[in-house]
VMD Tcl script that draws the C-alpha trace (Angstrom):
set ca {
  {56.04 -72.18 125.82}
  {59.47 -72.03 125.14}
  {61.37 -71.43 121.45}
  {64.52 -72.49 120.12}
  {65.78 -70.60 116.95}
  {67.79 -72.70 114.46}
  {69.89 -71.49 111.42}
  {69.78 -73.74 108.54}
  {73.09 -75.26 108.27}
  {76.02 -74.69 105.51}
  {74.10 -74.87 102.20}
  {75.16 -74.75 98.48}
  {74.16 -71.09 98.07}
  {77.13 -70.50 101.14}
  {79.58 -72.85 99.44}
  {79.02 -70.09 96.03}
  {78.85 -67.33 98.64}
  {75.70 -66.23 96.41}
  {72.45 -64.57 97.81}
  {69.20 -67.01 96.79}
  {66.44 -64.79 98.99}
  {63.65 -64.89 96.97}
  {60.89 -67.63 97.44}
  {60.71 -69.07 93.93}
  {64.91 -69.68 93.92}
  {65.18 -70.59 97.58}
  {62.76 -73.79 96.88}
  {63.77 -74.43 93.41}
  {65.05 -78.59 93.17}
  {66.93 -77.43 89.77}
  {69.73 -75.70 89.19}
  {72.66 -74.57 91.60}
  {76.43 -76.61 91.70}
  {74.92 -79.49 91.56}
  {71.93 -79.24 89.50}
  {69.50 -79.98 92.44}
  {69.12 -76.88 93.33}
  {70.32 -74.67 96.50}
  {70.04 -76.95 99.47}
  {72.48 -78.26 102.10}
  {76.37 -79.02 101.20}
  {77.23 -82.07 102.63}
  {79.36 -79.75 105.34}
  {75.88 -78.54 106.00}
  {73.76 -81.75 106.65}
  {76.58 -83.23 109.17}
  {76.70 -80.15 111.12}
  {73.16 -80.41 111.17}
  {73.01 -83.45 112.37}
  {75.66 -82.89 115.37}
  {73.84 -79.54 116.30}
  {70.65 -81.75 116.74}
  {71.90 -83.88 118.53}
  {72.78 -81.46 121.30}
  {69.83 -79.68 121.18}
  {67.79 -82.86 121.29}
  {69.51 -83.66 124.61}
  {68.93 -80.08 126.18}
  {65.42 -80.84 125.69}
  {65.54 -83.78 127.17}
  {67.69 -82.64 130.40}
  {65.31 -80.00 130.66}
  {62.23 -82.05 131.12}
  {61.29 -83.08 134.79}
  {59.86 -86.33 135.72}
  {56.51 -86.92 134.94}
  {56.37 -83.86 132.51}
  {54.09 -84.09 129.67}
  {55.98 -82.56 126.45}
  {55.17 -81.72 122.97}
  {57.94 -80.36 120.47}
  {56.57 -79.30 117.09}
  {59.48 -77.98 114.54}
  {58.47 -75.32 112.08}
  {60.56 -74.06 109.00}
  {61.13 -71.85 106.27}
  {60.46 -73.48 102.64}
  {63.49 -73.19 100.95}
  {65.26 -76.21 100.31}
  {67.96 -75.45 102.92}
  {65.48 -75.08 105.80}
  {62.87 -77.83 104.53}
  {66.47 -80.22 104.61}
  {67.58 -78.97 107.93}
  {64.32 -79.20 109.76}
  {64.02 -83.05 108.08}
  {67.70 -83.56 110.12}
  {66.44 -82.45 113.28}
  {62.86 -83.61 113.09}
  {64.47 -86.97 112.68}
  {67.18 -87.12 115.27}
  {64.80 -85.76 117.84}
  {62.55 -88.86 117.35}
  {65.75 -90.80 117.36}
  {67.33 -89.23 121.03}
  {63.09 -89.15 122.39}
  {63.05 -92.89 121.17}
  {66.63 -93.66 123.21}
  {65.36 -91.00 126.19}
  {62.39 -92.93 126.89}
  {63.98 -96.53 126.92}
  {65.44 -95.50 129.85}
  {62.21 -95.95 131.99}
  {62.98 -99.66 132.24}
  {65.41 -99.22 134.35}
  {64.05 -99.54 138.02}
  {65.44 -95.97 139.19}
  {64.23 -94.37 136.00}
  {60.76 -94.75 135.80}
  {59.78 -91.43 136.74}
  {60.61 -89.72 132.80}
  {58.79 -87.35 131.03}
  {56.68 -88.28 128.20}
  {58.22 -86.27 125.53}
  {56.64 -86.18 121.76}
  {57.43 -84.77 118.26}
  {54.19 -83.57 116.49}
  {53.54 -84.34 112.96}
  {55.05 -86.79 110.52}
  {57.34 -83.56 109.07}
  {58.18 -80.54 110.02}
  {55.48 -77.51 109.65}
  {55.86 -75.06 106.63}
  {55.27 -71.47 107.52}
  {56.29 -69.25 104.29}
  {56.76 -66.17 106.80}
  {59.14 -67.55 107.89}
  {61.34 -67.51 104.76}
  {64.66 -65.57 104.08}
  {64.45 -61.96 103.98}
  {64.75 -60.72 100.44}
  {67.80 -58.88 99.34}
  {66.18 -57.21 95.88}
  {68.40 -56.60 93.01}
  {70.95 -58.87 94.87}
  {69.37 -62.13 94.29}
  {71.47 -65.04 92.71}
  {74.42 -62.57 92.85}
  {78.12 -63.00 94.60}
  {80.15 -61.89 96.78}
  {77.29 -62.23 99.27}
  {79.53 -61.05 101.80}
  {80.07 -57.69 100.31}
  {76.35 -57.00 99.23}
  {75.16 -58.49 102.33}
  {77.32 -55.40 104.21}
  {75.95 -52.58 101.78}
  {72.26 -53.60 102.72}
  {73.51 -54.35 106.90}
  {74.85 -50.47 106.47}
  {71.66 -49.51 105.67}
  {69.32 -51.18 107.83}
  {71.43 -49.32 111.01}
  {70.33 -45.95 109.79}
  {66.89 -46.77 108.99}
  {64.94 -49.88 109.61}
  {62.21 -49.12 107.04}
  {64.52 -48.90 104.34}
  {64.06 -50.49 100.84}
  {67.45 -49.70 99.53}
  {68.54 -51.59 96.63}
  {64.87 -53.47 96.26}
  {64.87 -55.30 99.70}
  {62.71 -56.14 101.91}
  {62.92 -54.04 105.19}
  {63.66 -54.88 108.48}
  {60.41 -53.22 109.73}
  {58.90 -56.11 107.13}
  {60.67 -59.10 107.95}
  {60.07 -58.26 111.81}
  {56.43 -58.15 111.39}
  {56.09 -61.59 109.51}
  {58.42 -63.23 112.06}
  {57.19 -62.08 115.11}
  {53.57 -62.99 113.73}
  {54.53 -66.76 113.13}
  {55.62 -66.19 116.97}
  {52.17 -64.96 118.54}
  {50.23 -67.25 116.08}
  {52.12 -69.93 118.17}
  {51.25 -68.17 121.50}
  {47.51 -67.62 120.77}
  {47.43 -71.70 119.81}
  {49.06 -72.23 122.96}
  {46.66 -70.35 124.76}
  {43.51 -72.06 122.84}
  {44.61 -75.43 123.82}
  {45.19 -74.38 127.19}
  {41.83 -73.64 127.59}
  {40.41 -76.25 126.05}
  {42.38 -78.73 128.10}
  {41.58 -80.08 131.99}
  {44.01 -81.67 134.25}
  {48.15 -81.42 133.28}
  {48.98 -78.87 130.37}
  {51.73 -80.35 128.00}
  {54.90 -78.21 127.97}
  {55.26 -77.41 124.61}
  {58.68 -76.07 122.59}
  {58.58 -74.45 119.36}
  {62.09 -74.79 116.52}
  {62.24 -72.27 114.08}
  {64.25 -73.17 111.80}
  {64.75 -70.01 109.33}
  {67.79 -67.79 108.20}
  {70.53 -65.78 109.41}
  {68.69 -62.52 108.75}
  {65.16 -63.41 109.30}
  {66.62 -64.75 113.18}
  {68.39 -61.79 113.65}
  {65.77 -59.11 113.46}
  {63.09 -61.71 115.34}
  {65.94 -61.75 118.19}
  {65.95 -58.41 117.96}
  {62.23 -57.65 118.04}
  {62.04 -60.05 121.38}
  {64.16 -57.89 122.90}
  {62.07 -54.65 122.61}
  {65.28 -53.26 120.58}
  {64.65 -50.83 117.51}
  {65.25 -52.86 114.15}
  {68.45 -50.71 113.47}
  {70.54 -52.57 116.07}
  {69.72 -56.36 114.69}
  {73.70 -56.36 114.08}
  {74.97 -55.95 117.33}
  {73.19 -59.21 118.45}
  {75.91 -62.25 118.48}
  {75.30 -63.85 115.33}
  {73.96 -67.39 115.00}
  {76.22 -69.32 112.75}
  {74.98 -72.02 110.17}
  {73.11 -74.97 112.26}
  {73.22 -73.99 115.32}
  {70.37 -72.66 117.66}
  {69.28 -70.57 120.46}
  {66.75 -70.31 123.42}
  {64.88 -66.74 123.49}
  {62.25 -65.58 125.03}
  {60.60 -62.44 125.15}
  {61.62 -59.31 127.10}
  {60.29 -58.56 130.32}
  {57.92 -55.91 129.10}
  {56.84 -57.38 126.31}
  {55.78 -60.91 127.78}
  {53.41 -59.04 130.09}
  {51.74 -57.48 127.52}
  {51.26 -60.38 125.70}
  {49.80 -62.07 129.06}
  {47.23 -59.46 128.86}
}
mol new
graphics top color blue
foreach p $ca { graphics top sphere $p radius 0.5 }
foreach p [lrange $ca 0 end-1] q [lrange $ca 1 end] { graphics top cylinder $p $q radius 0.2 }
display resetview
């Protein structure tokens, strides 16, 4: 199983530089600049679309002839993931559709058979944005977003200012992660002959991919800073570390 993490892109909450963390603002469809809310700036849904389009033909370079290959795309529900994972959802089917014409040509036939699951993407709530307390709706994000960052490297547990901790958000991520494994696993079993390959997009928040980077690493939640940030829409390969990949095996 392999999974690709994938930032929402440059939303309307980025373009105020104002925190929306909390559930019942981040899916709101009213409100915001432009009255519909706090979704994707129109900055944000083109470089969604280019980022997808490289990432749709990684996948596609990475799958060997005669491969069997599912690709299911889960997201956060705020209106900036729900609109990001409904840009690459679509121009996955749209490369896959393109991929697989090429088996009519004579020296092609030999493709993998490569398929997005579902209609939509999959909405997982845990894997929202991380809650930044008596912060929410306010600006400069930048600033507040450094008093809470200052915080977290002394003590991963904290709930300074009313947020949520990074202990907190790395147990809710990490849990959408093995949920995915132990599905994996099921159908496995319950399958004979060729196993599909399957990859798994998250598409979540800055913060929220952070500390799950972090916490596949083995690293204490204290240090999810000195990871290279992912920038709005664009994504990442991880895996687990070493250590903890063999437990999971057990």
């Amino acid at each position: 199983m392999k999974f690709i993490l994938f930032r929402h892109g440059h939303s309307l909450a980025n373009q105020e530089s104002r925190i929306v963390s909390s559930l019942e603002n981040g899916t709101m469809t009213t409100g915001g600049p432009d009255g519909t809310g706090f979704g994707l700036s129109q900055q944000g849904k083109r470089e969604v679309a280019e980022s997808a389009k490289s990432l749709s033909e990684y996948i596609c370079m990475s799958s060997k002839p005669g491969d069997e290959v599912r690709i299911r795309v889960l997201t956060s529900p705020f209106q900036r993931t729900r609109q990001t994972a409904d840009i690459v959802h679509k121009e996955l089917r749209v490369a896959i559709a393109t991929y697989s014409q090429s088996a009519l040509i004579p020296d092609q036939e030999r493709i993998a058979n490569i398929i997005v699951e579902g209609e939509e993407p999959e909405q997982i709530v845990d894997l929202r944005e991380r809650f930044f307390g008596e912060f929410e709706m306010k600006t400069s994000s930048d600033d507040l977003y450094a008093k809470v960052w200052r915080e977290d490297a002394l003590n991963p547990s904290h709930k300074q200012f009313g947020v949520e901790s990074v202990a907190e958000v790395s147990t809710r991520m990490t849990g959408v992660i093995r949920d995915q494994e132990i599905k994996e696993k099921a159908d496995f079993n319950s399958l004979s002959g060729n196993h599909p390959e399957a990859w798994v997009i998250i598409v979540s928040h800055g913060d929220s991919l952070q500390i799950l980077q972090t916490a596949m690493r083995g690293w204490s939640g204290n240090r999810h800073r000195e990871l290279d940030h992912l920038n709005t829409a664009n994504w990442r390969q991880v895996q687990w570390c070493e250590e903890l990949a063999i437990a999971h095996r057990k």
